[in-house]
Backbone bond lengths (Angstrom), bond angles and torsions (degrees), N, CA, C in turn:
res aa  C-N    CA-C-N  psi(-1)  N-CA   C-N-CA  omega(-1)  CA-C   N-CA-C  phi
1 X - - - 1.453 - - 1.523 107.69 -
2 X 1.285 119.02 144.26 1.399 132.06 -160.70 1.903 100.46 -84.28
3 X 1.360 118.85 174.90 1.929 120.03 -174.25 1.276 56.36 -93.32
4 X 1.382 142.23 -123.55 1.526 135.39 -121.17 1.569 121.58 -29.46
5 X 0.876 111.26 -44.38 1.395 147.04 173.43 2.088 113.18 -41.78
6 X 1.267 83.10 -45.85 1.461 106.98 -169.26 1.207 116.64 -109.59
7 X 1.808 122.16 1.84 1.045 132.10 -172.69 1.491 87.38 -125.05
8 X 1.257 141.17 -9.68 1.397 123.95 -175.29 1.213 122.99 -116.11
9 X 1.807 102.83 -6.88 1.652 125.77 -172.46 1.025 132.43 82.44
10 X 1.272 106.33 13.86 1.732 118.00 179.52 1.273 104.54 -95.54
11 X 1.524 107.54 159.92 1.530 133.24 -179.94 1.403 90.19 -85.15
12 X 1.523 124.95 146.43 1.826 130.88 149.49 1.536 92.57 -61.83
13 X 1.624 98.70 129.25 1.541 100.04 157.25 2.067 111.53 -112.11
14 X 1.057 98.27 11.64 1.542 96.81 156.18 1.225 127.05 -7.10
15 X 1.463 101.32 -73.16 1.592 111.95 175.43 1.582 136.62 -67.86
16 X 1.667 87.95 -4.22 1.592 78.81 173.72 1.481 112.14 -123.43
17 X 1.145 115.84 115.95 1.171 142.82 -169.81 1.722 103.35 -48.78
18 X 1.123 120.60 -63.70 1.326 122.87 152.55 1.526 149.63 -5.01
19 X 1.466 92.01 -38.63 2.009 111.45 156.10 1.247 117.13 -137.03
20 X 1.505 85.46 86.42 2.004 113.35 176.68 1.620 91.83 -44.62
21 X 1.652 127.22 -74.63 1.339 153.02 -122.78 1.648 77.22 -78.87
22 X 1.430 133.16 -31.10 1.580 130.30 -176.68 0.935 107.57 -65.09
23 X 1.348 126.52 -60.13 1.030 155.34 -157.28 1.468 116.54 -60.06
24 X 1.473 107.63 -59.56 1.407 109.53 157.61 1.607 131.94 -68.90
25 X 1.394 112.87 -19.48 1.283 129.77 151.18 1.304 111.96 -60.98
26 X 1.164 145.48 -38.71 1.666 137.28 154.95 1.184 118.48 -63.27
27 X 2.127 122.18 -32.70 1.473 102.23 175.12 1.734 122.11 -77.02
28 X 1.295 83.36 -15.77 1.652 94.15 -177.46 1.429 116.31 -79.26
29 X 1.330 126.96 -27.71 1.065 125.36 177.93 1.718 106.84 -78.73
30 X 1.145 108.33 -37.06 2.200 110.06 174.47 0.943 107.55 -52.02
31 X 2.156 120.03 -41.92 1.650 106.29 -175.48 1.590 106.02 -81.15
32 X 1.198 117.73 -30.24 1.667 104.83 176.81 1.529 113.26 -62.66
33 X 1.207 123.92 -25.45 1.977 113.79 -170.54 1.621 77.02 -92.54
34 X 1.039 143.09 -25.13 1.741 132.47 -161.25 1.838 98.96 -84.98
35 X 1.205 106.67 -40.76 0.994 95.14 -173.55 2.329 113.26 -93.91
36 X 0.705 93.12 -26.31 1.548 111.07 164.96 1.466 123.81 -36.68
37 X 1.811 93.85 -56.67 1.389 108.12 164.46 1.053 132.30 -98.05
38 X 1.928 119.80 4.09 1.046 115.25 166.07 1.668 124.53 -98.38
39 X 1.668 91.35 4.09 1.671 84.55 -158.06 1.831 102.08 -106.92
40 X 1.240 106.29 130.19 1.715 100.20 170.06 1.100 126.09 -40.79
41 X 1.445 120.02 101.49 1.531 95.02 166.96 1.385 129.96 -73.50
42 X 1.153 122.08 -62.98 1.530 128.17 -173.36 1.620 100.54 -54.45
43 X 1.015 127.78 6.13 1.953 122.79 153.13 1.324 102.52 -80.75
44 X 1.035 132.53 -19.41 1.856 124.19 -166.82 1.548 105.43 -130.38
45 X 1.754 110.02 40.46 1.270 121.55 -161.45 1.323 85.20 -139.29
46 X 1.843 106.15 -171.17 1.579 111.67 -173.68 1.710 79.35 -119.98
47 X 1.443 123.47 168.01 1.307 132.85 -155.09 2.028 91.76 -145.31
48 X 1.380 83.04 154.26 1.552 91.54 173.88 1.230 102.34 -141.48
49 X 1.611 125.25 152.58 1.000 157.65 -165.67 1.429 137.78 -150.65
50 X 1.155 134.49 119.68 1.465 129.56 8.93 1.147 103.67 -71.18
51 X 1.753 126.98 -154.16 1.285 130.90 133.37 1.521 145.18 -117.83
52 X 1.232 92.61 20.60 0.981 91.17 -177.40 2.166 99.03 -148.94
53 X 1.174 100.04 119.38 1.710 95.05 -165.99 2.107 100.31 -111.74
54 X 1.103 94.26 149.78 1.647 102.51 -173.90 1.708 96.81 -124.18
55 X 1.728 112.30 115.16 1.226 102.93 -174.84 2.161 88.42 -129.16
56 X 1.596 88.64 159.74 1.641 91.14 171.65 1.562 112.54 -110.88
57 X 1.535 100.65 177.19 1.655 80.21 -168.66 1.523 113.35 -99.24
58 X 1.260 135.94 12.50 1.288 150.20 160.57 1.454 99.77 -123.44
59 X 1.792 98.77 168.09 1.811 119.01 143.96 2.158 82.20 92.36
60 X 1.088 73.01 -166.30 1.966 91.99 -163.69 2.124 83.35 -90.62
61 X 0.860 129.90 -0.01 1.478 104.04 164.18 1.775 110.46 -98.84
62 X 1.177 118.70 27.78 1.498 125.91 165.20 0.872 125.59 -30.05
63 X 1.456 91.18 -42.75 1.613 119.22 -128.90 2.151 103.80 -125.53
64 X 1.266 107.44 144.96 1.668 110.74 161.18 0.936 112.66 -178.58
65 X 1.602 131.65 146.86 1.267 144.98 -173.51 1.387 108.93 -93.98
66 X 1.698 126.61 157.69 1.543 158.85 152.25 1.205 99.99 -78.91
67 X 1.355 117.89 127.56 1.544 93.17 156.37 1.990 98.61 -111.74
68 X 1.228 104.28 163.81 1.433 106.64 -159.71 1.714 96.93 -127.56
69 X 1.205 125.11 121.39 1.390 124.56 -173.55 1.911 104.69 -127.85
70 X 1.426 95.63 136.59 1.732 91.89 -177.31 1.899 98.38 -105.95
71 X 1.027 118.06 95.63 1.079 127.61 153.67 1.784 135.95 -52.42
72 X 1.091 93.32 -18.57 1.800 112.60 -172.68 1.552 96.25 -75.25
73 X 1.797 106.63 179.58 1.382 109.90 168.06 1.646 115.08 -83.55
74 X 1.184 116.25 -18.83 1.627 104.82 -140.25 2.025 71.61 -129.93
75 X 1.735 89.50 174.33 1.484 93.60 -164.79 1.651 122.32 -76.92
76 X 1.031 165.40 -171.53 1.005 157.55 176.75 1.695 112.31 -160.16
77 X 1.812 101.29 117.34 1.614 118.93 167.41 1.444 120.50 -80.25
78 X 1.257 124.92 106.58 1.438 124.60 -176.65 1.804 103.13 -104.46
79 X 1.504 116.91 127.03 1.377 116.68 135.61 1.336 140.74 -67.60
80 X 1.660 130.49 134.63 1.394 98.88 155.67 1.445 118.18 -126.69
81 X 1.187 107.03 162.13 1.813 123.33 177.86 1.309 123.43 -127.32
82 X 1.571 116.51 150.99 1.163 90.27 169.51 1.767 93.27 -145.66
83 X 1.549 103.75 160.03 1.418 113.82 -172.98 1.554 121.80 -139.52
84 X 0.964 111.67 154.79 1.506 100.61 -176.18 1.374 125.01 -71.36
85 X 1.271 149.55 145.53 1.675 121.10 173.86 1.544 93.47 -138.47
86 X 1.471 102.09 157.59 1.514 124.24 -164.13 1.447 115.89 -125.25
87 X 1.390 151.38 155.89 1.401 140.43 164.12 1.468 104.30 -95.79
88 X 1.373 105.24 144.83 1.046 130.03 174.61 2.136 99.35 -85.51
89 X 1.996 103.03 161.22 1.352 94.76 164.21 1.446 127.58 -48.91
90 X 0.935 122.94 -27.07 1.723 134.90 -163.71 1.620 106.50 -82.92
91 X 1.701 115.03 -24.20 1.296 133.60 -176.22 1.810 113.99 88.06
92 X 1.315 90.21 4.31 2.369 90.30 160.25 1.169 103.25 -70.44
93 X 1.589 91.60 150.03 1.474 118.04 176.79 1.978 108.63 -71.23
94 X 1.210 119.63 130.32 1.047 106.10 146.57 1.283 147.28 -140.52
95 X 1.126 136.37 140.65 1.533 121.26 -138.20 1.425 109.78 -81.05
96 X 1.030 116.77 144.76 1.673 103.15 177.61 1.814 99.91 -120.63
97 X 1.247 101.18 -131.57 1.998 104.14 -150.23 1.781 89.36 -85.76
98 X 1.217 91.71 179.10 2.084 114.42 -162.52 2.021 74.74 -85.69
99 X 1.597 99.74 138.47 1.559 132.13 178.64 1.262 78.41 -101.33
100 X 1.818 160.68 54.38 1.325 137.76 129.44 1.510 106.06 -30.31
101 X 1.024 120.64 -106.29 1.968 139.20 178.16 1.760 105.57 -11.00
102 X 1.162 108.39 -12.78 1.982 87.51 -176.81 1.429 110.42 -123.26
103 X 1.466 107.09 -14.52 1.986 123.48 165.18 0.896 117.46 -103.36
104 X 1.872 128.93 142.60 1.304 122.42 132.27 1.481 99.15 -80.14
105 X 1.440 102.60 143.99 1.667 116.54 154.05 1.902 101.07 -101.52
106 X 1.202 104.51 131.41 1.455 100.03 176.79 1.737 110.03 -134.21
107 X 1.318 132.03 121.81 1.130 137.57 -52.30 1.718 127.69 -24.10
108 X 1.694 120.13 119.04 1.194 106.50 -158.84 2.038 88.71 -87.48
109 X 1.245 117.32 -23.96 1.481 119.42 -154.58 1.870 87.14 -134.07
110 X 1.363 100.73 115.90 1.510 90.22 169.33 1.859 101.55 -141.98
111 X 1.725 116.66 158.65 1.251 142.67 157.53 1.321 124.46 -111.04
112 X 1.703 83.99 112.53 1.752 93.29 -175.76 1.281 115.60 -118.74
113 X 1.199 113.57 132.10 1.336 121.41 173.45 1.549 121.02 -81.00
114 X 1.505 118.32 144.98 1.033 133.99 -177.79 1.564 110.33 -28.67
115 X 1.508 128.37 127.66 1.320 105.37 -176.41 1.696 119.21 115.58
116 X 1.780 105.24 -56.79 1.067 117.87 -164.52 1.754 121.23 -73.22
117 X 1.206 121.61 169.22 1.417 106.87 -171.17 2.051 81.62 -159.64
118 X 1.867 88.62 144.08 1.894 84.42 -159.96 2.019 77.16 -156.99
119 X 1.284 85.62 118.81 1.377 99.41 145.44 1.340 137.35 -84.14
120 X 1.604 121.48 137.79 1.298 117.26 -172.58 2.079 95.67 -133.00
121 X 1.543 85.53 129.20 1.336 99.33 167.03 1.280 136.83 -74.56
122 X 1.237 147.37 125.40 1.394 140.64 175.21 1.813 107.30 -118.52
123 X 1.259 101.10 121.38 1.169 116.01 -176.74 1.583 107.21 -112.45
124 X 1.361 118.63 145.03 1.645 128.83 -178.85 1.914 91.48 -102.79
125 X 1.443 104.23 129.26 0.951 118.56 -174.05 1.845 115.48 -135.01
126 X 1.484 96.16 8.35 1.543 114.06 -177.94 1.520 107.64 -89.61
127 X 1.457 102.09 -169.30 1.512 124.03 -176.05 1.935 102.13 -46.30
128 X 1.913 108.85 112.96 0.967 116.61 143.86 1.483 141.48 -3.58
129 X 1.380 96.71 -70.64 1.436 125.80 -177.12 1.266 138.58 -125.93
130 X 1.384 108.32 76.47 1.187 150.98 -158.17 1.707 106.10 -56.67
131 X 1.299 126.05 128.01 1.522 108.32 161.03 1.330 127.68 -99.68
132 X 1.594 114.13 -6.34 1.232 117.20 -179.67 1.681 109.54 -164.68
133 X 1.423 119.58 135.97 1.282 117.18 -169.72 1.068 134.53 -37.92
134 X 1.334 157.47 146.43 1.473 143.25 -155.93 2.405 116.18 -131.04
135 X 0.750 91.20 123.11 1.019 101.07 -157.70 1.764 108.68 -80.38
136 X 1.641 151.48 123.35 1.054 155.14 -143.80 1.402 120.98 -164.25
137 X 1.695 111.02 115.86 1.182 115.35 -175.70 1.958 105.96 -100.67
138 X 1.159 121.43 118.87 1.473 115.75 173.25 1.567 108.48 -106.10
139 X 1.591 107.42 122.10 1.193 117.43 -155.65 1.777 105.57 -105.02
140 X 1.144 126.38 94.64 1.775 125.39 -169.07 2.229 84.08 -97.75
141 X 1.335 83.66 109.64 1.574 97.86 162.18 1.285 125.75 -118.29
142 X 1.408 119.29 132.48 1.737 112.30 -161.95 1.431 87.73 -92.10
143 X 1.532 117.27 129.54 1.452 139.53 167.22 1.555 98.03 -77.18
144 X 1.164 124.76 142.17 1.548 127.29 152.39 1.039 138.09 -90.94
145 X 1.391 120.97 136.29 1.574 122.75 -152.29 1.351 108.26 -99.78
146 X 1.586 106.50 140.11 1.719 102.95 -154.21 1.970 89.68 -83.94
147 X 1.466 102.96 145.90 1.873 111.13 171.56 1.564 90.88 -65.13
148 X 1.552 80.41 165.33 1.723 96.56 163.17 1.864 104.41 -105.21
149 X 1.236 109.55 152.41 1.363 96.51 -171.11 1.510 112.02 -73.54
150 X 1.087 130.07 -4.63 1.522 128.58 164.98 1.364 99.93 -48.96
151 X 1.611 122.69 -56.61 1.235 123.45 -163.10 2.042 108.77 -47.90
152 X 1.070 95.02 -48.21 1.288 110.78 -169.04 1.830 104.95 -59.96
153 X 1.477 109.66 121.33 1.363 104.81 -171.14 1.760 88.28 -120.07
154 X 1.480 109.35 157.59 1.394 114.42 176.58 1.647 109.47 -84.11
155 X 0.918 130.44 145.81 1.716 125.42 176.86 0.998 111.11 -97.74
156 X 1.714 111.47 120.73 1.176 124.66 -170.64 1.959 115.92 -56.98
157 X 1.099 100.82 -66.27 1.559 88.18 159.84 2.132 115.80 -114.23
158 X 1.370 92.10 173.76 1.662 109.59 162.05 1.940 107.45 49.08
159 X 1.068 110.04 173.10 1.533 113.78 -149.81 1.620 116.68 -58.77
160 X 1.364 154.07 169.62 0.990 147.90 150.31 1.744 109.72 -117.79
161 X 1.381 96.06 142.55 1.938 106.06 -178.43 1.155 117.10 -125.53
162 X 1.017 164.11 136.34 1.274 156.65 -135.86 1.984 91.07 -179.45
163 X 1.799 73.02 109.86 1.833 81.13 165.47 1.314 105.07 -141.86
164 X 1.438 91.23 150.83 1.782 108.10 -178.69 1.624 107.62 -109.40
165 X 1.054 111.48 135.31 1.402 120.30 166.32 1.731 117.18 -115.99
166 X 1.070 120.08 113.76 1.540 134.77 179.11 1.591 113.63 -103.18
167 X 1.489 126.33 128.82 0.891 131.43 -151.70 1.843 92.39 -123.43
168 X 1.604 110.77 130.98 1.095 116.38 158.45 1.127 117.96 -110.15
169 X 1.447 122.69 156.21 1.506 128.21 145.02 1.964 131.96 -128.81
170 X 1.339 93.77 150.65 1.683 82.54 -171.01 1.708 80.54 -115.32
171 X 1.495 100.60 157.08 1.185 127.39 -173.94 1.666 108.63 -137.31
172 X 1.399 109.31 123.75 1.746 110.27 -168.97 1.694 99.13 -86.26
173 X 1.221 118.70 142.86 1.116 110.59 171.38 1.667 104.36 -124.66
174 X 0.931 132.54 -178.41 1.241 133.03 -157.37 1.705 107.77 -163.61
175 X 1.654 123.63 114.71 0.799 119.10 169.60 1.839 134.12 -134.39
176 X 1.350 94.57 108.27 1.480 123.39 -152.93 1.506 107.81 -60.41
177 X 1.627 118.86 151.13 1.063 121.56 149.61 2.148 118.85 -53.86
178 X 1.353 116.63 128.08 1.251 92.85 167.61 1.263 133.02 -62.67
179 X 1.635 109.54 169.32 1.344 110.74 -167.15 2.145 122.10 -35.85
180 X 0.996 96.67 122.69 1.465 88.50 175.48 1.443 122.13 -59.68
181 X 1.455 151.79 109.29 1.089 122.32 163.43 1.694 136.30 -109.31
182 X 1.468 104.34 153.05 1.589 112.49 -155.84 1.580 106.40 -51.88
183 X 1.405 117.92 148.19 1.447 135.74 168.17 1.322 113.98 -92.77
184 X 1.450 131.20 113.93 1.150 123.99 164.87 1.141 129.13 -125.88
């Protein structure tokens, strides 16, 4: 008996000649978990970079860019957000309310085509004078782009599957007391 097979509760009907339409419904389902888990995703995805950004809260380090690259074939809609996050006693992250009011995100919503590579700025636009470092999750979520029904063709024979894979990333941002300077 096959892991798919044995993970979904079905009998192999292999052997019985009798349910072709099973049958190919069992080979088709081995190449989808075979290929699922064999194939990279985030290579045929869009990628973000760095991850982790250190900004201050005045002066020309305000400010730093993502750069956002679509590596995949087909085009890709990204959101972004950003939110505050906090530690728990245990030391988990947890997210707290939308940082609108203290960032620009600039492109906040972008479409990239296969190929393309797009920087996005994040600027600190909050409290000056900071008393203690501030902690920031920036959230780039790929939205999915609806087909047109042209795209959509009927299959001439046996089943059709259609899966989407959407790729997130969180990005830490970090926002520092400014530079300290010495007392003498």
């Amino acid at each position: 008996m096959g892991v798919f097979t044995a993970l979904m509760g079905c009998r192999s009907v292999a052997a019985d000649p009798s349910k072709p339409k099973m049958r190919l419904w069992t080979v088709y389902s081995h190449i989808l978990v075979a290929v699922s888990v064999l194939l990279p995703l985030p290579a045929l995805a869009y990628t973000v970079s760095p991850n982790l950004v250190l900004l201050r809260s005045r002066g020309a380090e305000s400010s730093g860019f993502i750069q956002l690259e679509n590596k995949g074939a087909k085009p890709a809609a990204v959101e972004i957000t950003i939110h505050e996050v906090h530690k728990d006693l245990d030391g988990q992250a947890i997210s707290g309310k939308a940082a609108d009011d203290d960032f620009i995100i600039y492109p906040a919503q972008l479409v990239m085509v296969p190929g393309d590579e797009v920087g996005v700025q994040v600027r600190w636009i909050g409290e000056l004078a900071l008393d203690a470092e501030r902690a920031y999750t920036l959230v780039a979520r790929e939205v999915p782009i609806p087909r047109k029904s042209g795209e959509e063709s009927e299959p001439s024979v046996g089943i059709r599957v259609d899966i989407t894979v959407l790729m997130n990333y969180e990005v830490r941002i970090y926002v520092a007391l400014r530079e300290p300077s010495p007392r003498l």
